[in-house]
C-alpha positions as CSV (number, residue, x, y, z in Angstrom):
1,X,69.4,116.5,110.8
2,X,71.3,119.7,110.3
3,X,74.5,118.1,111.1
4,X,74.1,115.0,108.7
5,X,72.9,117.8,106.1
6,X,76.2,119.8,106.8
7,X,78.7,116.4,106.9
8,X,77.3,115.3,103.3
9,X,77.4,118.9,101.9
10,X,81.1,119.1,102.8
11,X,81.8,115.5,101.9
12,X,80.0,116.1,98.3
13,X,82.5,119.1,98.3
14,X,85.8,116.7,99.4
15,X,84.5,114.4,96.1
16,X,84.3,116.7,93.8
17,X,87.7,117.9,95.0
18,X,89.2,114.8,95.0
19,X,87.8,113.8,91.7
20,X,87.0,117.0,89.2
21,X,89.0,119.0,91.0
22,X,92.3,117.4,90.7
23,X,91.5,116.8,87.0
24,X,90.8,120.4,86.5
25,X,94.3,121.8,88.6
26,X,96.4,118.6,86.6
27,X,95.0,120.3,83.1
28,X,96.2,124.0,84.5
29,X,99.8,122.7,85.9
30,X,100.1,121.2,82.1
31,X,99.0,123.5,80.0
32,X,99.9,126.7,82.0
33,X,102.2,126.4,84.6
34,X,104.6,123.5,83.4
35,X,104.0,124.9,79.3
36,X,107.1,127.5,79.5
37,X,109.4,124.0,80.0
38,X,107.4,122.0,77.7
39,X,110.2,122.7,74.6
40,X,112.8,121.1,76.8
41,X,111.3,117.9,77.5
42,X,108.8,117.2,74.6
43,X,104.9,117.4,74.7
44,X,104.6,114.0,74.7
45,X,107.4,113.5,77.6
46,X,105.4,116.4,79.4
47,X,101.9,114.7,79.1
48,X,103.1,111.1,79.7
49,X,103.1,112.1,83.8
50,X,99.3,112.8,83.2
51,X,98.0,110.0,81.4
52,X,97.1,106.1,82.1
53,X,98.3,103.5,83.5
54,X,100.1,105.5,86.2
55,X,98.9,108.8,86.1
56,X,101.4,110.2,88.3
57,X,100.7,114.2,87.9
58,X,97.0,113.5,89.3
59,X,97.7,111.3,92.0
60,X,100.2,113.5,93.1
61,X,98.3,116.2,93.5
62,X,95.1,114.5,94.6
63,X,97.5,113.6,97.6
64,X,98.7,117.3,98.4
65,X,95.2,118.0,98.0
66,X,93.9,115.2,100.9
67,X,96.9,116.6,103.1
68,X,95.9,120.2,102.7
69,X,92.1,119.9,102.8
70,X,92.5,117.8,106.0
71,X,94.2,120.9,107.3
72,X,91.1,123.2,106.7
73,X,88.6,121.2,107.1
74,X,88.4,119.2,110.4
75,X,86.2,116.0,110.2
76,X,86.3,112.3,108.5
77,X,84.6,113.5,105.1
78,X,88.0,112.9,103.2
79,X,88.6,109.2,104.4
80,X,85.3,108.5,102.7
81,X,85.3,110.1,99.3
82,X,86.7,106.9,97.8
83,X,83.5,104.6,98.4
84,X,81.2,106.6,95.7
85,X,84.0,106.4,93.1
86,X,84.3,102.8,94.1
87,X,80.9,102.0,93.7
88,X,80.4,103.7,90.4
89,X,83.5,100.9,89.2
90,X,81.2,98.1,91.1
91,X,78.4,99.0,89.1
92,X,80.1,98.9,85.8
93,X,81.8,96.2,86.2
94,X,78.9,93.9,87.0
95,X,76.9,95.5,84.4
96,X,80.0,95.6,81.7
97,X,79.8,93.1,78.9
98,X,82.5,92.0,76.0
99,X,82.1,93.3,72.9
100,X,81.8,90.4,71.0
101,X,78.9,87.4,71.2
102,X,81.6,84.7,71.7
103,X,83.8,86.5,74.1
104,X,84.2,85.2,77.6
105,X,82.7,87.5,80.1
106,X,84.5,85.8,83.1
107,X,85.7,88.0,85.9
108,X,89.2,87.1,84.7
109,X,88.5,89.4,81.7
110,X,86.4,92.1,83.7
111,X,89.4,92.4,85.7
112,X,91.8,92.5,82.5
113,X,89.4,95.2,81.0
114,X,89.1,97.6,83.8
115,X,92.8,97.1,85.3
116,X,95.3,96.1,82.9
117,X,94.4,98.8,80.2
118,X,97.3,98.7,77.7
119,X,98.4,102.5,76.9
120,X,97.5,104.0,74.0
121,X,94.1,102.5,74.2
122,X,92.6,102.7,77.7
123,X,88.8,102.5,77.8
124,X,87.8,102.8,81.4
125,X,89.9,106.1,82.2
126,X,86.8,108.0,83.0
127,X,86.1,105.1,85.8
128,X,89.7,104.7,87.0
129,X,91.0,108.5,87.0
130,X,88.2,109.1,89.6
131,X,88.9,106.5,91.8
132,X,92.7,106.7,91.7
133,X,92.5,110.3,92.7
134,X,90.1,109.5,95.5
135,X,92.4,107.2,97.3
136,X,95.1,109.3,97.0
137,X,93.2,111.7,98.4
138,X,92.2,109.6,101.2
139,X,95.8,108.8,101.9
140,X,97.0,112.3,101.6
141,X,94.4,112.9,104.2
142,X,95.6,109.9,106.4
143,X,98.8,111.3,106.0
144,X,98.0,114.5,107.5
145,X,96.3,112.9,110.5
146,X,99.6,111.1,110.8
147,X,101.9,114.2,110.6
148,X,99.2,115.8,113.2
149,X,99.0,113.0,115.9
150,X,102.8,112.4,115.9
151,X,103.2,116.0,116.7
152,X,100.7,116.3,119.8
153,X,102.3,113.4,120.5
154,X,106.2,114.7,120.9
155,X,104.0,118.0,122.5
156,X,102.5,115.9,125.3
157,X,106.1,114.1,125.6
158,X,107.9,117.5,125.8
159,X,105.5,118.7,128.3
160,X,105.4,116.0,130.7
161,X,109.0,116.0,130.5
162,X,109.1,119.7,131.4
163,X,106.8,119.4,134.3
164,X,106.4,115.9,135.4
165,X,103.3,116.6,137.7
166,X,101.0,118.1,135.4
């Protein structure tokens, strides 16, 4: 019991990492760190890496994030911090409904309406952002494992070359 109690504990920590976390460090790169430069490129420039469709800024970091909190803490809580994120979009997708009394409420335009959001107006940002980052934090994760298994990898190579009876 202790250790299920202890894997969601630091998984609940890995999501709100991946998801609030990486909102909150985006907002402090922009508007602290990357301000000084802001005159050179524009505000609008400056905050276009941040905001939707793409948001680059966030899923950028959400990956160094993965990588690095892979490194700390040892485990599969970051290759699963996608599915709650994922099953909040579920649930508001099958529960979302158009507007309008006439309008089609098809999947085709559930779809449309959750991933084809049309900058300026993008209405399901605080469903997408979270999920974006999540993956990307998965990945960045994956990635680490990656990097790590490759390099015990060439270790065990180098060593069985080195003494080919052990």
């Amino acid at each position: 019991m202790e250790s299920a109690l202890r894997w969601t504990g630091i998984y609940l920590l890995h999501l709100l990492a991946a998801t609030l976390g990486v909102l909150v460090a985006t907002g402090v790169l922009l508007n602290v760190i990357l301000k000084p430069v802001e005159w050179l490129v524009g505000h609008s420039r400056l905050f276009s890496i941040a905001k939707g469709p793409y948001y680059l800024l966030p899923l950028v970091i959400a990956l160094v994030a993965g990588y690095i909190g892979n490194l700390r803490f040892k485990g599969n809580h970051q290759l699963w911090v996608w599915v709650l994120p994922a099953l909040y979009l579920a649930i508001r997708m099958i529960l979302w409904k158009r507007p309008g009394v006439l309008d089609n409420n098809s999947w085709e335009a559930v779809l449309t309406h959750f991933f084809v959001g049309r900058p300026p107006y993008y209405p399901e940002q605080d469903v997408m952002v979270p999920l974006y980052t999540s993956v990307a934090y998965s990945i960045g994760a994956l990635l680490q494992r990656s990097a790590l298994s490759r390099r015990r990898h060439r270790a065990d190579r180098t060593s069985r070359a080195i003494d080919p009876q052990g």
